[in-house]
N, C-alpha and C positions, 0 to 999 in steps of 0.2 A: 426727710431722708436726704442724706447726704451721697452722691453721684459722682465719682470723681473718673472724667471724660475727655482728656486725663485731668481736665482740671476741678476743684471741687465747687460742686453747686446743688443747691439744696431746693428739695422740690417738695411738694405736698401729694399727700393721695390722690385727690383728684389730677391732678396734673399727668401724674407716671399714668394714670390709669389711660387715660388720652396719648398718651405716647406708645400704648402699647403694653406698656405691664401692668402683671396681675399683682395685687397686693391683697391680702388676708389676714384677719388676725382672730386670736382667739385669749381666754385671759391668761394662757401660759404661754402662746406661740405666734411667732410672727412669719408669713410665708410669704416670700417678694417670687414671682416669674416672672420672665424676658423672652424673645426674640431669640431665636441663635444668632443673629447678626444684627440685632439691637444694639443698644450705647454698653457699656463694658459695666458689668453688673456689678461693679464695684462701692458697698456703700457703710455708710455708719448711718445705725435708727437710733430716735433719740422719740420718748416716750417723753407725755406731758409731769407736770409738777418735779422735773429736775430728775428724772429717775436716771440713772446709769446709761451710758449708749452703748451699743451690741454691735460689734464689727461683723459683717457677716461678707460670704464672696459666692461664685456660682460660677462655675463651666459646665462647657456641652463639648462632648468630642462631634468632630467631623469630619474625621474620616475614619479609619482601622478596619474595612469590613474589604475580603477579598474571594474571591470565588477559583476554588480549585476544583474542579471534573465536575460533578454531582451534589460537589458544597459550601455551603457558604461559614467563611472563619472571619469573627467580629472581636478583635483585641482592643480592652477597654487600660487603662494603663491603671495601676496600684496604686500611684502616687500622682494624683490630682493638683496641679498648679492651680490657683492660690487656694485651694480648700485645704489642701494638708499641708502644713510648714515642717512636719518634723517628721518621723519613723513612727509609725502607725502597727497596730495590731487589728486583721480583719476578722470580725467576730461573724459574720455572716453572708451569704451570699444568694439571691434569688433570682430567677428567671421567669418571667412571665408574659403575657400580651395583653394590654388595654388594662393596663396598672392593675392586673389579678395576675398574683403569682401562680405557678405551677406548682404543684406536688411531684416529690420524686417518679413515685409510679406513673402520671402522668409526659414527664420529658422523658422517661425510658421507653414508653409505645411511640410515641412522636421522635425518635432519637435523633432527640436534643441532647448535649453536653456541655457543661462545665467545666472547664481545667484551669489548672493557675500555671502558669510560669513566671519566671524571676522577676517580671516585672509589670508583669499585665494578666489579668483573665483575659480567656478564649472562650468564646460561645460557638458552639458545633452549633448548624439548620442543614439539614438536607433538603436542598434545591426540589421544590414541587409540594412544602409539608404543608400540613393542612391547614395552616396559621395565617396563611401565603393566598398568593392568587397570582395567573398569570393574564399577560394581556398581551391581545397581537397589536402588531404594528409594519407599517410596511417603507420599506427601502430600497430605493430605484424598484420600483413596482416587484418587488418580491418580497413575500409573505417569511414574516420574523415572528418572534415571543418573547418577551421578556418575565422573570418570574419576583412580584414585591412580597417582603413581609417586612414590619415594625414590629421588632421583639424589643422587650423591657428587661433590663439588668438593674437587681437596688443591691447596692452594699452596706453593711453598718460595721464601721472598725471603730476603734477606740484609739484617742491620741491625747496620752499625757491620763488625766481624769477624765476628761469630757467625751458623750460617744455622738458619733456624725451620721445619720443614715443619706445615703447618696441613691438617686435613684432616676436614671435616663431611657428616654424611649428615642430607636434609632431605626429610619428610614431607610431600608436597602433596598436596593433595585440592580439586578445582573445587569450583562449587557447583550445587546440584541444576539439574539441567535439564533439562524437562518432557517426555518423550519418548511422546505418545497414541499407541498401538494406530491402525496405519491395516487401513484394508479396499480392498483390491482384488477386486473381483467381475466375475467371471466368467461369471455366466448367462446361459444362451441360453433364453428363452422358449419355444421353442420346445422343448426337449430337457423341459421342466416337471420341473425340477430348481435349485436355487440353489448356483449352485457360486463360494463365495469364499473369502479369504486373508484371515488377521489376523496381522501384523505389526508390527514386529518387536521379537525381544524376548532378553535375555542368558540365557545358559544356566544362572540361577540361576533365574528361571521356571520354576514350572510349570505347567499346565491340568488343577484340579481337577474342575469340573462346569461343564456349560451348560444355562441355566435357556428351557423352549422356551412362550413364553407363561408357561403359569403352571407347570409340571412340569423340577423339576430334575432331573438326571439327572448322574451322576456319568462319567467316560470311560470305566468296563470300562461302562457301563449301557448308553452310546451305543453303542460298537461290540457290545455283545447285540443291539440293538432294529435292527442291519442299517443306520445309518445311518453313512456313510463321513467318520472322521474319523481325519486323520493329522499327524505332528509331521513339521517337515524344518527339516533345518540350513543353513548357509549357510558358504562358506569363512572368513568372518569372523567367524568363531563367534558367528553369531547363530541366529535361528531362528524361525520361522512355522508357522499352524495351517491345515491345510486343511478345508473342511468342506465335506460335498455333502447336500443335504436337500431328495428329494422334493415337488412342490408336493400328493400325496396324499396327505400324512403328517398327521395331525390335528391337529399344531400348527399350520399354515399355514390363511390365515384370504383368504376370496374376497371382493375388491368388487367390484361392477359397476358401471361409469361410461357411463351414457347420453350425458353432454354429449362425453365424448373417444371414444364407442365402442370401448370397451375393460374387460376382465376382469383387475385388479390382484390378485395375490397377496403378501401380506401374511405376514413373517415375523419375529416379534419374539424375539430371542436377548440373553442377559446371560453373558458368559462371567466364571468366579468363577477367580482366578489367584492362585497363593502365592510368596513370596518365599522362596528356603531360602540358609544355613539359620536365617534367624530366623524363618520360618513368619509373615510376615505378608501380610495376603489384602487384596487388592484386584477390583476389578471393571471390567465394560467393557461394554457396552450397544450394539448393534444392532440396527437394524432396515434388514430387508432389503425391497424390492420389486420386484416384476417384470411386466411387462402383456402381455397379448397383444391385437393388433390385427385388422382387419376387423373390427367386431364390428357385428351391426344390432340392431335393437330387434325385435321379433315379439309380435304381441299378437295371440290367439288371441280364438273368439267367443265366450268365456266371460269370467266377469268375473278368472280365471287367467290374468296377464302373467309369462312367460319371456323376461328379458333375455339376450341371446347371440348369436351366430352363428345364418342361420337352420339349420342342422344339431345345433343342441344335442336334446341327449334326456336325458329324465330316466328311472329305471327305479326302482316302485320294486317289492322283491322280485323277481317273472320277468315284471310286467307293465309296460308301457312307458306315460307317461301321453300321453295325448292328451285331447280334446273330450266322447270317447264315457264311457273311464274315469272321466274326473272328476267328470262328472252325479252318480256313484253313492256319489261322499262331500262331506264340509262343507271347502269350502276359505276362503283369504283372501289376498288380495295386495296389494303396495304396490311403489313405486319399490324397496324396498332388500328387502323379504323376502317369502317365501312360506310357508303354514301352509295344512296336509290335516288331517284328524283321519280316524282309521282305527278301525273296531271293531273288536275283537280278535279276532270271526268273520269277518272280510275276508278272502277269497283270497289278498293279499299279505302276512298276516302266516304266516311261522313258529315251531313252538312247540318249543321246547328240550325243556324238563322238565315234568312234571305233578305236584303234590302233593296232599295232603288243602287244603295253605288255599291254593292256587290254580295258576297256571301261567305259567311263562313266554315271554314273546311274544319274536318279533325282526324288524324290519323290515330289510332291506339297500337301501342308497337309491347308487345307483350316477349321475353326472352326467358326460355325455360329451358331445363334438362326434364324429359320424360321417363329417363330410366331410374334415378333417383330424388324425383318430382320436388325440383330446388327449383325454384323462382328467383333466375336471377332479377329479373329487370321489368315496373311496369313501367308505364308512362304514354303519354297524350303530347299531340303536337296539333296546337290551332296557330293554323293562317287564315288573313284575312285576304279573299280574291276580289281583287278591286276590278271587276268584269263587268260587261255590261250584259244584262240576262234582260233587257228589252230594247228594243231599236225600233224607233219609226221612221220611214223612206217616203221620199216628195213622191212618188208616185202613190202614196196612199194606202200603204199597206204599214203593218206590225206582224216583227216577230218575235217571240217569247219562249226564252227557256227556265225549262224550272226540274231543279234536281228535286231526288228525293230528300226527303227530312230524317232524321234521326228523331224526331219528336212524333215521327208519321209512322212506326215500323206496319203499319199494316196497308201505306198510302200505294196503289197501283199505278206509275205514272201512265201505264197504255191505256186507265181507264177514266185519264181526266177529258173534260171537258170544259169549254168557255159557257158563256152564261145562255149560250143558246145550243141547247144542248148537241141539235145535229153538227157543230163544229166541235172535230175532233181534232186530236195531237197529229201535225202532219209526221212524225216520226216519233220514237221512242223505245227506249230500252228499259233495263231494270233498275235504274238509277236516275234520270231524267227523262223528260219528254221536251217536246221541240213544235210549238202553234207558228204558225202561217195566217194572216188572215189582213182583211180589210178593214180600213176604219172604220167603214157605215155597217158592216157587214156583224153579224155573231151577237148581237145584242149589246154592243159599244153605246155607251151615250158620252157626253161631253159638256162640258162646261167653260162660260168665255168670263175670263178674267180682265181684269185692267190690265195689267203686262202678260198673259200668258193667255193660249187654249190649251185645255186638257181635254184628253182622252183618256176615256175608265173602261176596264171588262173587268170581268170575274172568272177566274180557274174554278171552275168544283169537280168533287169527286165525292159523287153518293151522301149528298148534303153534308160528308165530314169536313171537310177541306177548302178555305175560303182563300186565296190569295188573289188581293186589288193590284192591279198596273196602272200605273201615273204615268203620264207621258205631256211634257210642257212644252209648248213652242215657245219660243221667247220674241217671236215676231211676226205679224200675220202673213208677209209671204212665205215662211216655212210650212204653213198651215196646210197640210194636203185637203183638201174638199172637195169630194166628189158627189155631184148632186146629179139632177136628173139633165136629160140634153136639151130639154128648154132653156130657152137664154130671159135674164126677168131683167126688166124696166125697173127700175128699184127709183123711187123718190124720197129722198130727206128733206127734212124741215129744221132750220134753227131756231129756239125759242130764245127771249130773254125774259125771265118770270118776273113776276110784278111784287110778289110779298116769299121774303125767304123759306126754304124748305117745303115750301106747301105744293107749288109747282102746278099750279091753277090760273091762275090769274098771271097775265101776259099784258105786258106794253104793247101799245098800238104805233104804226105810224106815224102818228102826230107826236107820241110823246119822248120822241128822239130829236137831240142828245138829251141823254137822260145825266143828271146829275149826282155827283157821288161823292164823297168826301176822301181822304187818303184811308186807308185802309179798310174802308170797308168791304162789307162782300159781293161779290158782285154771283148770279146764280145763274146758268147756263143749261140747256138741255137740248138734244141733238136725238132725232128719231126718224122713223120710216113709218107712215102713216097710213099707206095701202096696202101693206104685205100682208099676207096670215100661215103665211109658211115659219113653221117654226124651225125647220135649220138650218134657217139664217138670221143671223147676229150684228149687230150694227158693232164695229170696233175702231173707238178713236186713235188715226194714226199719228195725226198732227195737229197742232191748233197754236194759234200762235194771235198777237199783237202788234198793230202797225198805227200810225199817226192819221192815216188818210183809209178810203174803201178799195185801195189797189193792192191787194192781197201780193205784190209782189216789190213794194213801195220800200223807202230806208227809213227811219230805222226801224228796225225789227224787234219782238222779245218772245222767244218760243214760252209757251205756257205747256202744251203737253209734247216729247219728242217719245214717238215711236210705243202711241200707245200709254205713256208712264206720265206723270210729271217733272218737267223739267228737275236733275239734281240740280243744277246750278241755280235755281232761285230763289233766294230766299223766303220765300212767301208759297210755298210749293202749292200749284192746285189739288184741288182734295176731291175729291170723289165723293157722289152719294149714293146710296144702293138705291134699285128701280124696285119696285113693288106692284103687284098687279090688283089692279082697283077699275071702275067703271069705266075709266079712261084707257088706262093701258091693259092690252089682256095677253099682251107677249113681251116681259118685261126684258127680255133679249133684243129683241128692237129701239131699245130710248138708250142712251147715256147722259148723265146729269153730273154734273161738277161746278167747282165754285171757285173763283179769284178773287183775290185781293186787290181792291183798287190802285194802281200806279200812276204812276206819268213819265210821260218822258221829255227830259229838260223839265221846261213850264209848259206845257202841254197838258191840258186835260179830256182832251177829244181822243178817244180809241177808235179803232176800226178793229174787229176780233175775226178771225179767220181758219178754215179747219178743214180736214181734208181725212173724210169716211170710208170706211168702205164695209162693202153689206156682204 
């Protein structure tokens, strides 16, 4: 086959077919396809054993299709450069999709049209027909449509003796056209609910999330959180979102209007939409409002103004506010807001949890009309009171408060008690009680740590109600101890054990200086030998390392300060727990710890030194 591009070159079947064209044959017909914007289809075929050659040519229009209001007009031209050279007789004309012709009865339900004018057939499409499909698309993030169809026009005219049938299939696509997301709403003020429609949109949408105020929330999020939001379709395959949203719901936001007497609800929505399947996202923004009417003004004889119906009430916790309530806190008002301050010992505050660094409050603030039983407004308010609800004092006492619970509704606080039961609440009301009492006193016991003493009691209340109080010294002169008025003789002993962790075996006299490699362990134990009073506690405050036996000698290296181990050494001493066995039988009395061998300079001689107290 000969190719002329413009110039002439001759190719074989395989080759064209690599290039992109279709070649066919049959034993009467030969069928060459191209590209619309392939090499110019211009060719002479030449058949084997010297048969004759067949000039043959082919075009494609690309452009004539124009859309006016509702339709699309596609003008193909009558006389086809280089297919027709001369004045032509058109025997025939058809219209079809996906190279099946239509039938007349069929393009007259579909109305489709044919026409000829002077120089061109026109094919009538009404925009939307069923042959077609649309697709969104979106532009500077607003929601478009465009509508395609590929319809088929074949001609067969006659020129000279010979008949030609021509037969083109043509790609139209409108252009964008702006289609915004409408809202139909539906509320009834009254129902205090917002119930509207956002439409309409093609089935290649979807509805990712809706942003409520300032909290987005995805669609499985919405229907968890109980809010009614549903998809529906339409017979012309479209489709709409329903949405119903609470005027209680904490997005929703209350104004009150003096000059229209009336209470506007305020509902600000952004729905986030995707386009599939190219996944691209657009958006749409609502705001919703709703009012409800009768509304007066009432201004009471305080300097507290509640705009509303005269039947509004406010509640907060189980008390309702009025005149008398109010006196007993700090309030402030204006035309658009209100502001109470509440002390966290207020009757209307409830208390969730209690910790050592403080507890948690919760107000319930509930806003109703009685007369026509509307709920404006629920809602909850947790603070956290970062108070201290126990204190202990050097002279040896603890005092402890402790609110009621909302987890307790049946807890009496007049009827709590400490772990022994004749101490009682030195005060108390309906909502807390208030202990007094002594460290050694009430059934307190206590426990000595390496950096801390604790002190323990227990609150009960009719074995339902258990609350522990911790209380840590962080130093044994904060420690209050009150013992009896005998004064004791207290004797310590220092050990240095002889085989690690066993704490039995001791070096003697003789076998000092004892020898030790770098880093080894070195094992220590410190006790009171004659006591049997169990409370008192041996607590290491200091211990330290020096070159010589003069505990007061240069250079120095603290091993434990103040109780703990040194932070500054890298070899930190380590503690080991005391246990009572044949030898010890109040393991309160012994303290045992371990170092790591050092030196200092080239020195290998230690002197260890430490300073107890019982």
């Amino acid at each position: 086959i000969l190719l002329y591009t413009p110039k002439e070159k001759c190719f074989d079947k395989e080759t064209l077919q690599v290039m992109g064209y279709n070649v066919q044959s049959s034993p009467t017909r030969l069928v060459m396809r191209s590209l619309q914007h392939g090499r110019k289809p211009l060719s002479k075929m030449y058949e084997r054993f010297h048969v004759p050659a067949y000039m043959s040519a082919a075009a494609c229009p690309i452009n004539g299709a124009s859309v006016v209001g509702q339709m699309i007009y596609w003008q193909v031209p009558l006389h086809i450069t280089p297919l027709v050279s001369s004045e032509v007789e058109i025997l025939e004309v058809h219209m079809g999709f996906d190279g099946r012709r239509l039938t007349p009865d069929e393009m007259e339900s579909r109305n489709y049209a044919v026409t000829f004018k002077e120089s061109h057939v026109v094919v009538e499409i009404p925009i939307g027909a069923a042959d077609g499909y649309y697709k969104s698309l979106v532009l500077e993030d607003q929601y478009h449509i465009s509508y395609t169809i590929e319809p088929m026009l074949e001609l067969l005219w006659k020129e000279g003796q010979e008949k030609t049938s021509y037969k083109v299939l043509f790609h139209i696509t409108t252009p964008l056209t702006p289609w915004p997301p409408q809202v139909t709403d539906y509320t009834q003020p009254e129902q205090m609910v917002f119930d509207v429609l956002l439409g309409y949109f093609l089935p290649d949408v979807e509805l990712l999330n809706i942003t409520f105020g300032s909290e987005l929330l995805t669609f499985s999020e919405i229907i968890i959180q109980g809010i009614n939001l549903q998809e529906h379709s339409f017979p012309n395959d479209t489709k709409y979102f329903a949405l119903q949203v609470s005027f209680s719901e904490p997005y929703v936001q209350i104004k009150v209007c003096i000059s229209l007497l009336s209470i506007t609800y305020i509902l600000d929505l952004v729905f986030g939409f995707v386009i599939l399947p190219e996944h691209t996202a657009f958006s749409h923004s609502v705001v919703l409002e709703a009012s409800l009417a009768d509304i007066v003004a009432v201004r009471t004889a305080s300097t507290f103004v509640i705009y509303g119906s005269s039947q509004i009430k406010i509640h907060l916790g189980h008390l309702e506010l009025n005149n008398k309530i109010l006196q007993q806190y700090e309030h402030h008002s204006n035309e658009t807001h209100f502001e109470i301050i509440v002390p966290f010992l207020a009757p209307v505050v409830a208390f969730e949890s209690v910790q050592l660094a403080g507890i948690m409050g919760i107000i319930d603030v509930e806003i109703y009309d009685s007369l026509n039983n509307w709920r404006f407004r629920e809602f909850s308010l947790a603070c956290p009171f970062f108070i201290i609800l126990s204190e202990c004092f050097s002279n040896g006492t603890i005092t402890v408060v402790l609110p009621k619970l909302e987890s307790a509704p049946h807890l009496l606080p007049g009827e709590l008690s400490l772990r022994d039961p004749s101490c009682k609440r030195s005060y108390s009301q309906d909502y807390y009680a208030y202990f007094h009492f002594g460290v050694t006193t009430c059934g307190t016991t206590r426990k000595i740590q390496r950096c801390s003493h604790q002190i323990f009691t227990q609150l009960l209340c009719n074995k339902e109600y258990r609350l522990a109080r911790l209380r840590f010294y962080t130093n044994l002169r904060q420690m209050p101890v009150s013992l009896s008025n005998a004064w004791y003789n207290l004797r310590f002993f220092f050990s240095f054990p002889l085989l690690d962790m066993v704490y039995r075996l001791f070096y003697y006299d003789g076998d000092y200086p004892v020898l030790k490699f770098l880093k080894q362990p070195l094992y220590f134990e410190v006790g009171m030998d004659h006591s049997k009073d169990s409370r008192v506690a041996v607590v290491l405050e200091n211990c330290w390392a020096t070159l010589s036996k003069d505990k007061e000698s240069k250079p120095r290296w603290d091993l434990i300060v103040d109780g703990c181990a040194n932070p500054k050494d890298p070899e930190q001493t380590i503690f080991h727990p005391v246990i009572a066995d044949d030898r010890v039988d109040i393991p309160d009395h012994f303290k045992r710890f371990e170092v790591k061998t050092f030196a200092f300079n080239d020195s290998f001689t230690l002197g260890n030194h430490f300073n107890s107290v019982g």
